[in-house]
C-alpha positions as CSV (number, residue, x, y, z in Angstrom):
1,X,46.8,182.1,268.0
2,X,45.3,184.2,265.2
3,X,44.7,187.7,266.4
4,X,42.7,190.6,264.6
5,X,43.2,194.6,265.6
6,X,42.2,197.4,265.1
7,X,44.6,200.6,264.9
8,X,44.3,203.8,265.0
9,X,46.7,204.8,261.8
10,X,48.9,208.1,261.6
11,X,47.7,210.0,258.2
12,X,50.6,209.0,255.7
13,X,48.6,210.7,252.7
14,X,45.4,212.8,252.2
15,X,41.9,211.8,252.3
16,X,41.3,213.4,249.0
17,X,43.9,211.0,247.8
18,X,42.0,208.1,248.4
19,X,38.7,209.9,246.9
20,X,40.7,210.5,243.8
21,X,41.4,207.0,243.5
22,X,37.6,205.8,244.0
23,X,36.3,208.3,241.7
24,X,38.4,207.1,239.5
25,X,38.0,203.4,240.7
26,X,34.1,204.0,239.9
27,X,34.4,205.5,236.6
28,X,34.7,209.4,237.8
29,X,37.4,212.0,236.9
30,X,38.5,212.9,240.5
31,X,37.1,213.5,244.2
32,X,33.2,213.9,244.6
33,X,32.6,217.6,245.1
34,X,30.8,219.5,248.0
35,X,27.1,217.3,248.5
36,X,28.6,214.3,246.7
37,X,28.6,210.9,248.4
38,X,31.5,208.5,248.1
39,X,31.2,205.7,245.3
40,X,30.9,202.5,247.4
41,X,32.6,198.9,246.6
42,X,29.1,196.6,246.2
43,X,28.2,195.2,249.5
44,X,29.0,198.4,251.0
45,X,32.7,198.0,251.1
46,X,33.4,201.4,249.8
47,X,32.4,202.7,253.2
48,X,35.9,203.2,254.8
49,X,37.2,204.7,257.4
50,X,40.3,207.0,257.1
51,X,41.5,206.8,260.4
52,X,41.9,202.6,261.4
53,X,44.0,200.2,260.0
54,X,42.7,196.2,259.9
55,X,45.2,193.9,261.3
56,X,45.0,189.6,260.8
57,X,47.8,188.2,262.4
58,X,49.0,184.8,263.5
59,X,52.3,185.7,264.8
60,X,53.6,184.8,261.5
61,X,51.7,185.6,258.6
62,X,49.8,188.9,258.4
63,X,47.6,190.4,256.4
64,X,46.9,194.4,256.6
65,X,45.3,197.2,254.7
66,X,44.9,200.4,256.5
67,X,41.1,201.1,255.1
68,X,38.8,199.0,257.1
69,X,35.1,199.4,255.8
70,X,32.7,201.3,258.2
71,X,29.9,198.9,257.4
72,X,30.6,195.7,259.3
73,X,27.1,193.2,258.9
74,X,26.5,191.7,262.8
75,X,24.4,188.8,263.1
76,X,23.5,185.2,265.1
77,X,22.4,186.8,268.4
78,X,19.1,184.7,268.4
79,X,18.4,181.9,270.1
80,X,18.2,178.5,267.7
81,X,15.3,176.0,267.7
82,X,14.2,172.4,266.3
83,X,10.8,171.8,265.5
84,X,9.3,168.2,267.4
85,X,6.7,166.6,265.3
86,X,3.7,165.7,266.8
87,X,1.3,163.4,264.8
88,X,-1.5,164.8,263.5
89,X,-0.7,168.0,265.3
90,X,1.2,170.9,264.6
91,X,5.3,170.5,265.7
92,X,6.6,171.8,269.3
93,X,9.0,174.5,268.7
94,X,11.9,173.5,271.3
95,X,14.9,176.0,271.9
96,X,17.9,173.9,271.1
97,X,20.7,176.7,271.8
98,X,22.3,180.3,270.8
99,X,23.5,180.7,267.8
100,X,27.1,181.5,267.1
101,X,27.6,185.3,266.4
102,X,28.9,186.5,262.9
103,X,30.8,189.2,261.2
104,X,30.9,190.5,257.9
105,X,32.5,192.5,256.0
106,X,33.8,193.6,252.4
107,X,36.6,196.1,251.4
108,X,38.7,197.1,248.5
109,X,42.4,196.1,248.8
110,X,44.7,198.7,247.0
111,X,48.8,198.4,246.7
112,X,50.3,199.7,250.0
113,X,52.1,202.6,248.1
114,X,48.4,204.1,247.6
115,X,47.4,203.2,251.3
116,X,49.8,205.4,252.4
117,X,52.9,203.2,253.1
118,X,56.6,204.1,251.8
119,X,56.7,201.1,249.8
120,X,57.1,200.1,246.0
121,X,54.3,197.2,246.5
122,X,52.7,197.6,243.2
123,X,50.6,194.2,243.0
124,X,48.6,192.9,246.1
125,X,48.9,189.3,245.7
126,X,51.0,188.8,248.3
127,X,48.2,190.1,250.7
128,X,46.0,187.5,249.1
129,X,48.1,184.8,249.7
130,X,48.6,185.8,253.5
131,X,44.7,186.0,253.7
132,X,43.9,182.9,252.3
133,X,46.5,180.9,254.4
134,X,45.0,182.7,258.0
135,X,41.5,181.6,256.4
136,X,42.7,178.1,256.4
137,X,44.4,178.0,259.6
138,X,42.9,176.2,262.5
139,X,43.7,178.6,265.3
140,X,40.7,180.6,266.3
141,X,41.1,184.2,265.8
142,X,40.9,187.2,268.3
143,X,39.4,190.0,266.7
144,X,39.3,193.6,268.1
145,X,37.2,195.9,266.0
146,X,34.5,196.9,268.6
147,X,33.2,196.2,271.6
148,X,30.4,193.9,270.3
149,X,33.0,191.5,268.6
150,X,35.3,190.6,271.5
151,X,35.9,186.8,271.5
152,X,37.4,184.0,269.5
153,X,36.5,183.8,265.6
154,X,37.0,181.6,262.4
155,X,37.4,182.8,259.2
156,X,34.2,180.9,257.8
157,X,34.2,182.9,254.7
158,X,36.6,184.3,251.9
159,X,35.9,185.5,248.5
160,X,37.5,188.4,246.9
161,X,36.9,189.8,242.9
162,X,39.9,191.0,241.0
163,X,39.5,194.7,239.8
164,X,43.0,195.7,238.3
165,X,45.4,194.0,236.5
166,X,49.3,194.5,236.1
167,X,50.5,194.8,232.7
168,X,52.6,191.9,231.7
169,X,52.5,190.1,234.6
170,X,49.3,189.9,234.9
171,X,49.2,189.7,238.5
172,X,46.0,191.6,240.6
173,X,46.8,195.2,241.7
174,X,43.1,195.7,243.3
175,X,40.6,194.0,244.7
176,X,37.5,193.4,246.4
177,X,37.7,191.3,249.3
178,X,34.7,189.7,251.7
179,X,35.8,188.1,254.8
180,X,32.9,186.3,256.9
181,X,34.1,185.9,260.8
182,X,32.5,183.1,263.1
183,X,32.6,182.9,266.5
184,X,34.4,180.1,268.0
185,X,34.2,180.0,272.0
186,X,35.8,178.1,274.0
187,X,33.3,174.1,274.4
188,X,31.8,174.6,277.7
189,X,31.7,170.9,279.5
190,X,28.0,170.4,281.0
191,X,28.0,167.8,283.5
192,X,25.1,166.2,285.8
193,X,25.4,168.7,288.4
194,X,25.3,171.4,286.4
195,X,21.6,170.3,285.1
196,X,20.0,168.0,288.2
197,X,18.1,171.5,289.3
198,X,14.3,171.4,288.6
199,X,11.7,168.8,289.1
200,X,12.3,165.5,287.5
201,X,11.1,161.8,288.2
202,X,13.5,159.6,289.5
203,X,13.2,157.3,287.0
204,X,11.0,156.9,283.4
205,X,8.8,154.2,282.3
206,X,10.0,153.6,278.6
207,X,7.2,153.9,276.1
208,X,7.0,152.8,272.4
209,X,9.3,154.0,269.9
210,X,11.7,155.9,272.8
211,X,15.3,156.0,272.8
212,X,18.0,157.2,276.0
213,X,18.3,160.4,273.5
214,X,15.0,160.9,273.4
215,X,14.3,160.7,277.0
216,X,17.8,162.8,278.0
217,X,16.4,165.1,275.6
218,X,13.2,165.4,277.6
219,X,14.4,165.5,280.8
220,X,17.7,167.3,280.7
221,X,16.8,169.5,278.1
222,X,19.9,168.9,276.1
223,X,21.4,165.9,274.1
224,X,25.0,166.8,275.0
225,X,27.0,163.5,274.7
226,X,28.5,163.7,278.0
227,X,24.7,163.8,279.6
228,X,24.1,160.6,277.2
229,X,27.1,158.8,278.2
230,X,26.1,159.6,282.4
231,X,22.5,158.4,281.9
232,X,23.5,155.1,279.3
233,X,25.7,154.2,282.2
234,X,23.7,154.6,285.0
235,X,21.3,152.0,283.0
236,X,24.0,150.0,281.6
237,X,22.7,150.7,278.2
238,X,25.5,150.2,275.7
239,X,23.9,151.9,272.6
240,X,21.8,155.4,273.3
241,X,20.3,155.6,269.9
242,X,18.8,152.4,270.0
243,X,14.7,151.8,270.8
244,X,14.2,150.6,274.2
245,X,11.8,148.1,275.3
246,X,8.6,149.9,276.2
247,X,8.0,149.1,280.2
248,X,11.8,149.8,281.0
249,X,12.7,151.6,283.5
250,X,15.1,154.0,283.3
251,X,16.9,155.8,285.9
252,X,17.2,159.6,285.8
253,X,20.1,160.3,287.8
């Protein structure tokens, strides 16, 4: 299974070091003096923090840069909602479901021998390559960056904008990288016991224009297609999304 940390990192160079290299990154002749604010990647990636490493491992391919980007974008804690037309009337607004949380987040990838590492790694693309295969891997992902985003994830999201070139080989030595995380929890089954709670008819009179999704919809307050599948049988109704016959009867069970 996929599996993102976060680590603390031991200090392998200086702080300044790094501000050198984004001064420089941004046009600038060396570190921002006293008052100055750190030159930022766009989207806010330029945010880092000197003190945690970002890890995306499978168990065999992983992808690392020891920079992860203070500003992290959270959202999809809302509920979600269809809208149910009503003729000649405004539409029902009808909660349908939460929304599956996100994560965002953008960072400049440098060569590990200027993120601190003893090694000769002059071009990243390497790093790329491992990030683009764990985006198009299956397994959900465990990410640990903070409290808010324990949980399984997909990477729903990759882009990244080459910044520096090598010379003659012309492979990418910098880049800035956005990785969009989805959750992806585990399906819950819902079953008829789960739902029979609350007051409901025993059975429906069909009207005009109705089908078993409709009704299920109505009465169960879901359209999850194991609640379908219980109530078609119960009725011996082969295909849900068909119209009934107005004046059926159908059996809520």
């Amino acid at each position: 299974m996929a599996r993102v940390t976060v680590k603390k990192k031991k200090n392998r160079n200086t702080w300044n070091d790094i501000l050198n290299f984004m001064a420089l990154f941004q046009g600038g002749g060396g570190a921002p003096g006293p008052g100055s604010s750190v030159p930022e990647v766009s989207g806010g990636g330029g945010n880092f923090s000197k003190s945690i490493a970002l890890i995306i491992t499978d168990g065999d391919t992983e992808f690392r840069t020891e920079f992860a980007p203070k500003n992290v974008d959270y959202s999809g804690h809302e509920n979600t909602y269809n809208e149910v037309a009503r003729p000649d009337r405004q539409p029902l607004l009808r909660r349908s479901g939460k929304a599956l949380r996100k994560m965002s987040m953008t960072l400049l990838l440098l060569p590990k021998k200027e993120e601190g590492y003893n090694s000769m790694e002059v071009s990243i693309e390497g790093r790329l390559d491992n990030l683009e295969k764990l985006a198009a891997s299956r397994k959900p992902i465990l990410v640990e960056y903070d409290t808010r985003t324990k949980g399984k994830w997909s990477i729903t999201s990759l882009s990244y904008t080459s910044i520096e070139r090598m010379k003659g080989t012309d492979q990418i030595s910098r880049a800035e990288v956005t990785i969009e995380f989805t959750e992806n929890p585990n399906p819950t089954p819902v079953t008829l016991n789960q739902i029979t709670k609350g007051k409901r008819p025993k059975t429906y009179k069909v009207k005009k224009g109705d089908t078993l999704v409709n009704i299920v919809r109505k009465f169960y307050q879901t359209d999850s297609a194991p609640i379908v599948k219980a109530v078609a049988k119960a009725n011996k109704i082969k295909n849900p999304k068909h119209k009934l016959h107005p004046g059926k009867e159908i059996k809520l069970p």
